[in-house]
Phi, psi and omega in degrees: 000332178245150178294154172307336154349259164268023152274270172008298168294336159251021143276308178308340205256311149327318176291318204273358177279322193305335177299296210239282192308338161288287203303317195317317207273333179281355171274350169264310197225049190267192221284173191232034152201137180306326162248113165281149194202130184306179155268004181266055186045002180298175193229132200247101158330118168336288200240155176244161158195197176321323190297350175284316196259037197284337198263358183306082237237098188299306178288335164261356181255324207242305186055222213217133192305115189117355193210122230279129020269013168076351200297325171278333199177156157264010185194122148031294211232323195041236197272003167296327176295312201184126142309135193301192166264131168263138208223083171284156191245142166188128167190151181215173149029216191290175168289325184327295187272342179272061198184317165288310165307304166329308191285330162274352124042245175287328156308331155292328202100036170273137232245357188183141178277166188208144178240156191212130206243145163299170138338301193299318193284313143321348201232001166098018177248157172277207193278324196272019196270125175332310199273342156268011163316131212041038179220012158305082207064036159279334178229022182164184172283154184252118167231108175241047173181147148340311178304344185255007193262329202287304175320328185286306182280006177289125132094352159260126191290075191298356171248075146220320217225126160283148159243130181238167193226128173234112202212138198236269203275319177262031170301349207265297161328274168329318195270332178309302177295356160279313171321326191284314190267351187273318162299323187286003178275339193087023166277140188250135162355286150329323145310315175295128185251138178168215209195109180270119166290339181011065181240092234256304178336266209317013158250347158284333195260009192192275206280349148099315164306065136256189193226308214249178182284178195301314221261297194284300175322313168308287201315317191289314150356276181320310166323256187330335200256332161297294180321296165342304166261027175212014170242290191271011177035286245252357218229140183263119198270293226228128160250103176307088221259060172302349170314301168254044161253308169281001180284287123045295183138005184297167157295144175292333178285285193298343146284324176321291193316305194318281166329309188284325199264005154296309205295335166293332175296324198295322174297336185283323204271328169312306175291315192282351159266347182114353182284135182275138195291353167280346169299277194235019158320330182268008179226023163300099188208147209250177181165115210236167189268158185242101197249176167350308193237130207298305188282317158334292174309320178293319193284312279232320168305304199283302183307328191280318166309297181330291183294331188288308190262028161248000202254325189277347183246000171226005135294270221254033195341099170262129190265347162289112169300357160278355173305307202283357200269127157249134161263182179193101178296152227234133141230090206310157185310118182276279166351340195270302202320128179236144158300304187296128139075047173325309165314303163325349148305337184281327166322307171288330181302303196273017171254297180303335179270313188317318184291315184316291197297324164288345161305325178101039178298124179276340200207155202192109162286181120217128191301140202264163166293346205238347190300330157299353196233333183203189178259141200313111166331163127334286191315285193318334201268345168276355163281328187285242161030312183258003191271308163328266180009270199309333167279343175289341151293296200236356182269353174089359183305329220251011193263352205230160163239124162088051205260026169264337143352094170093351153312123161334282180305318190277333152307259166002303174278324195284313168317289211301273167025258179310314177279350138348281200295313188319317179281354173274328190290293159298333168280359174256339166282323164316342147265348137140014167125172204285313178317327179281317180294334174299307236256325165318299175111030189295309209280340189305280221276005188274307173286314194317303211291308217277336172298296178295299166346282187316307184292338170289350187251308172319310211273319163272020167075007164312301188282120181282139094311081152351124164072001172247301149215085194171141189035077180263171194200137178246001180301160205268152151275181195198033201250126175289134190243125199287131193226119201286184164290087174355285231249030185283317216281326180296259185004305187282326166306316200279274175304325158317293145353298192243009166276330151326251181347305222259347187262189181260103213297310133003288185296277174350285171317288188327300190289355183259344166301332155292333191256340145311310176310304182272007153286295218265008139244270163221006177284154174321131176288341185288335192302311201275337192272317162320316169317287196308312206291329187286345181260184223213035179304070189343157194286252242298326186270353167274307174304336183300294202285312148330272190332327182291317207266332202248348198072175163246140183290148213209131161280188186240140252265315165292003166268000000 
C-alpha cells in the first residue's frame, strides 16, 4: 500500500526527529516510565507510522466493511443502521424476581435478555439436592423444572425478544425448557431467537463448570447445533467464549487464540456428525471480554473477524458468505471491577463498552458498579444501561463505520494481534488439537503464567489499578446492595416438592428410560431430552442419567 520511497524516506525522516526533536524533549521532559505496556504486557511504541504497517495490503487485509476479510465490519452500515442489542446479564434468587427484573429492564430499554443460572443449575442439580445446598440463587437464578422456565418466562414476548442463556455443560437441558416454555406460549420453534452459550471447552480450559468428560460433552454440543440448524433457524447452538479465559486471567492475544481455536474444534466435530459446514457455521456465534486497554481490544476485535473468515473459507471451505461472518457478543470485564471506589467502575465500564462498539460489537453487556460487592442493585444496573444508551446516542461514535480503520497504531496492533493467535494456532496442532491440549494442561498453564504476571506488576507498582493500590481513599462507600427475598429457597424448595407429587410419575421414568438408551448410543439427544423436560423431568434427575452413562470428569491432578 505504501511506496517503497517513500518509506525509505520516512525512516530517514522518523531517526532525524528521534535525534533531535524527540532527544530535546525528554532531556526536558522525561517519559514518565521507562516502558508502556497494554494489559496484556505487550510492550507499546512511542509513535506508529507507515513503517509499522509497510507490508498492509488494503483489499487484502483490510476491504471494505461488509465485506471479506470483514476486518472493518461485518455489515456495511454497522450502527448507522441498527444499533447493537443491549443485553444486560441478569438472574437472581427466584424466577418470580429475576422475571421482574426483566421486565424493568425492558421496560428501560434493554433490547434483549441474557439469563444468568445458579451454581446449582450450572452444575445439573435441582435447588433441593444436597451438593446445591447454600447456592441458591447467589449467582443467577435457579431453574430445576420446566415449571420454573415458565415462571421465568411469565409475561415475555419470546417470538419478540432474543434471549441468551449462559449455561454449559446441562445447555442442552436448559435450553429444551425454553423451547418447552415457548410452546406453551404458543411459539413455534422456528421462531425463537437467541442464544445458548454452551460452550464446553472453555470450561475445561478456564471456568471450571463442567459435569462429563470432553468427548461425551462434545457429543451434546454437537448435539444441539445439528438440531438446531435444522429446527431453530433463527437460534444460535454455541456462543464461543473468550469472556472467561480473560475473566481467568489470559492476555488479549490467548483469547483471541483460545476462542478461535475452540470455534475451530467445534466445526471439525460438526463436519464429522455429516453436517455440511454452511449448514450450521453461519449460526455460529462468540463473546468475548471487553477489558482495560482501549485499543487493544479493538484491535483484538478487528483480528478476530479477520481469521474467523480466512479460516472458514479457506480451511474449512466454507462457501456461504455467511459462513465467514463472526458476530459477536460483548461484556465489560467483570475482573477489572474493584470493591475500593465502586463508583470508578462506571468510568471503567464506559471506557470498555466504547471499546466494544468501535470494535463493531453485535450485542452488548455493561457491568453495574456494585458487582464486586453483590449482584447489581436496580440502581447500579440502570446506570450500566444508560451507560450504552449515552454512547449510542450521544457520543457521535456510532456515525462512522470502523473508525479507527487505518490508523498506523491500530493496524499495527491488529496484525501483531492476528500473528500472536496464529502462532498459539500451531502449538496446539502440535500438541494434536484443542482436546489433548486441554488434557496437556496447555491453555491451563499459558493463563495460570499471564494471570501471575498481570498480578505481580500491580502487586509491584508497574502497573496502576485507580484506587487499589493508587489513589486510594480510606473513607466507607455508600452504594445500595441488592438484597434478595428470605423465602425465595422455600418457595422454591416448595414447588419442587409438589411438582413431584402432582405430575405423572409413569411418564417421567419412560422418558428419562428413553433418553438413557439414546445417551449409550448415538441418536441425537435433543428429541429425548425434549420428551422428559415436556413430563415435567427435573434438570437434576435428567442430568443423572447422563452422569450414569457418560461420568463424571475429574482435572488432572498435575495441573
Amino acid at each position: 500500500m505504501y511506496d517503497k520511497a517513500k518509506l525509505a524516506s520516512l525512516r530517514e525522516l522518523a531517526e532525524k526527529w528521534e535525534e533531535t526533536t524527540l532527544h530535546k524533549s525528554r532531556s526536558r521532559l522525561p517519559e514518565r516510565r521507562p516502558q508502556f505496556i497494554t494489559a496484556s504486557s505487550e510492550p507499546v511504541n512511542r509513535l506508529y507510522t507507515p513503517l509499522d504497517v509497510a507490508d498492509l495490503d488494503y483489499e487484502r487485509d483490510l476491504g471494505q466493511p461488509g465485506e471479506y476479510p470483514f476486518t472493518r465490519g461485518i455489515h456495511p452500515t454497522l450502527h448507522r443502521s441498527r444499533l447493537w442489542t443491549m443485553r444486560m446479564f441478569a438472574g437472581f434468587g427466584s424466577a418470580e424476581e429475576t422475571n421482574a427484573r426483566f421486565k424493568y429492564l425492558l421496560e428501560q430499554g434493554q433490547t434483549g435478555l441474557s439469563i444468568a443460572f445458579d451454581l446449582a443449575t450450572l452444575m445439573g442439580y435441582d435447588t433441593d439436592a444436597p451438593e446445591a445446598l447454600g447456592e441458591f440463587g447467589k449467582c443467577g437464578v435457579a431453574v430445576s423444572s420446566l415449571k420454573d422456565m415458565e415462571l421465568l418466562l411469565d409475561g415475555i414476548p419470546l417470538d419478540q425478544v432474543s434471549s441468551s442463556m449462559t449455561i454449559n455443560s446441562p445447555a442442552a437441558v436448559i435450553w429444551a425448557m425454553y423451547i418447552a416454555a415457548a410452546k406453551k406460549q404458543g411459539v413455534r420453534p422456528d421462531q425463537l431467537r437467541g442464544t445458548t452459550q454452551n460452550d464446553i471447552l472453555k470450561e475445561y480450559i478456564a471456568q471450571k463448570e463442567y459435569i462429563f468428560p470432553p468427548e461425551p460433552s462434545m457429543r451434546l454440543v454437537i448435539d444441539t447445533v445439528e438440531y438446531g440448524a435444522r429446527r431453530l433457524p433463527q437460534w444460535n447452538p454455541i456462543s464461543i467464549s473468550g469472556y472467561h479465559i480473560r475473566e481467568a486471567g489470559s492476555t488479549a492475544a490467548q483469547e483471541l487464540a483460545f476462542t478461535l481455536a475452540d470455534g475451530f474444534e467445534y466445526v471439525r466435530w460438526g463436519v464429522a456428525r455429516g453436517l455440511n459446514v454452511d449448514e450450521f457455521a453461519p449460526r455460529l456465534s462468540f463473546f468475548f471480554n471487553a477489558h482495560n486497554d482501549f485499543f487493544e481490544e479493538i484491535a483484538k476485535y478487528r483480528a478476530a473477524r479477520r481469521i474467523w473468515a480466512r479460516e472458514l473459507r479457506e480451511t474449512f471451505g466454507a462457501k456461504d458468505p455467511r459462513s465467514w461472518l463472526m458476530r459477536f457478543h460483548t461484556q465489560t470485564a467483570g475482573v477489572s471491577l474493584t470493591a475500593q471506589q465502586p463508583e470508578n467502575n462506571v468510568v471503567r465500564v464506559a471506557l470498555q463498552a466504547l471499546a466494544a462498539v468501535l470494535g463493531g460489537t453485535q450485542s452488548l453487556h455493561t457491568n453495574s458498579m456494585d458487582e464486586a460487592l453483590a449482584l447489581p442493585s436496580e440502581h447500579a444496573v440502570t446506570v450500566a444501561l444508560r451507560t450504552q444508551q449515552i454512547i449510542a446516542e450521544e457520543s457521535g461514535v456510532t456515525n462512522t463505520v470502523d473508525p479507527l480503520g487505518g490508523s498506523f497504531f491500530m493496524e499495527a496492533l491488529t496484525d501483531k494481534m492476528e500473528a500472536q493467535a496464529r502462532d498459539y494456532f500451531a502449538r496446539i496442532a502440535d500438541l494434536g488439537g484443542a482436546l489433548p491440549a486441554i488434557d496437556k494442561g496447555f491453555f491451563q498453564r499459558e493463563i495460570s503464567e499471564a494471570a501471575y504476571r498481570y498480578q505481580r506488576e500491580i502487586d509491584e507498582g508497574v502497573r496502576t489499578i485507580v484506587g487499589v493500590n493508587n489513589y486510594t481513599d480510606s473513607k466507607p462507600f455508600g452504594i445500595p446492595i441488592l438484597h434478595m427475598d428470605p423465602r425465595g429457597y422455600e418457595r422454591q424448595v416448595a414447588r419442587l416438592r409438589a411438582l413431584r407429587q402432582e405430575r405423572d410419575s409413569g411418564r417421567v421414568g419412560q422418558t428419562l428410560d428413553r433418553l438413557r438408551i439414546a445417551c449409550q448410543g448415538t441418536e441425537n439427544t435433543m428429541p429425548f431430552i425434549l420428551d422428559a423436560v415436556h413430563a415435567y423431568a427435573t434438570l437434576g434427575e435428567i442430568v443423572d442419567v447422563m452422569r450414569g452413562v457418560f461420568g463424571k470428569y475429574a482435572e488432572p491432578t498435575w495441573i
